[in-house]
N, C-alpha and C positions, 0 to 999 in steps of 0.2 A: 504469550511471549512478546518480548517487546521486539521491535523493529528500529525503533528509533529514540535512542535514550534522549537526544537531545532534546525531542519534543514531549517525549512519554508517549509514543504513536505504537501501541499493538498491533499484531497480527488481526485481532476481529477489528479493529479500523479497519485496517486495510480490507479486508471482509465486505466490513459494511460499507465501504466503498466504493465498491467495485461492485455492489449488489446496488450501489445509486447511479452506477453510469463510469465514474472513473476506469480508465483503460489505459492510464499511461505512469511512468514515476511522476513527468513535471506537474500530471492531473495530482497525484498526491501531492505532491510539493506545493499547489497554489490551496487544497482542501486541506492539507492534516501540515504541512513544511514540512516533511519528508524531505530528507536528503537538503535542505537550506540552511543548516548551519555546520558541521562539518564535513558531511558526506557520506560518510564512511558506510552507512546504512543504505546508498541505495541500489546495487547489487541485490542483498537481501530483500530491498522493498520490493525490486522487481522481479523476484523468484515468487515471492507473496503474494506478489499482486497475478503474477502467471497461476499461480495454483487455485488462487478464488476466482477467476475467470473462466477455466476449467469447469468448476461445479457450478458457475454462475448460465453458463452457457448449457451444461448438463444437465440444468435444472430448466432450462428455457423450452 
């Protein structure tokens, strides 16, 4: 599912980036520009990004 139209940024981005370290929206925003060009997406980024951090830690 995408997250972020403007960039074409998925949900397993956000996945796989959260499983390299990323822990924040602006940490998406400087790796994938999440939320950098209109916005609207980063609420959602950051429900995504909470939910693979979840298993990322679960998994830890």
């Amino acid at each position: 599912m995408y997250v972020c139209i403007c960039h074409a940024v998925t949900d397993r981005d956000v996945k796989a980036a959260a499983a390299q370290g990323i822990r924040c929206v602006p940490g998406l925003c400087r790796s994938l520009k999440v939320g950098s060009q209109c916005g609207r997406c980063t609420e959602f980024a950051q429900k995504t990004l909470d939910k693979a951090l979840e298993k990322v830690s679960v998994g830890a």
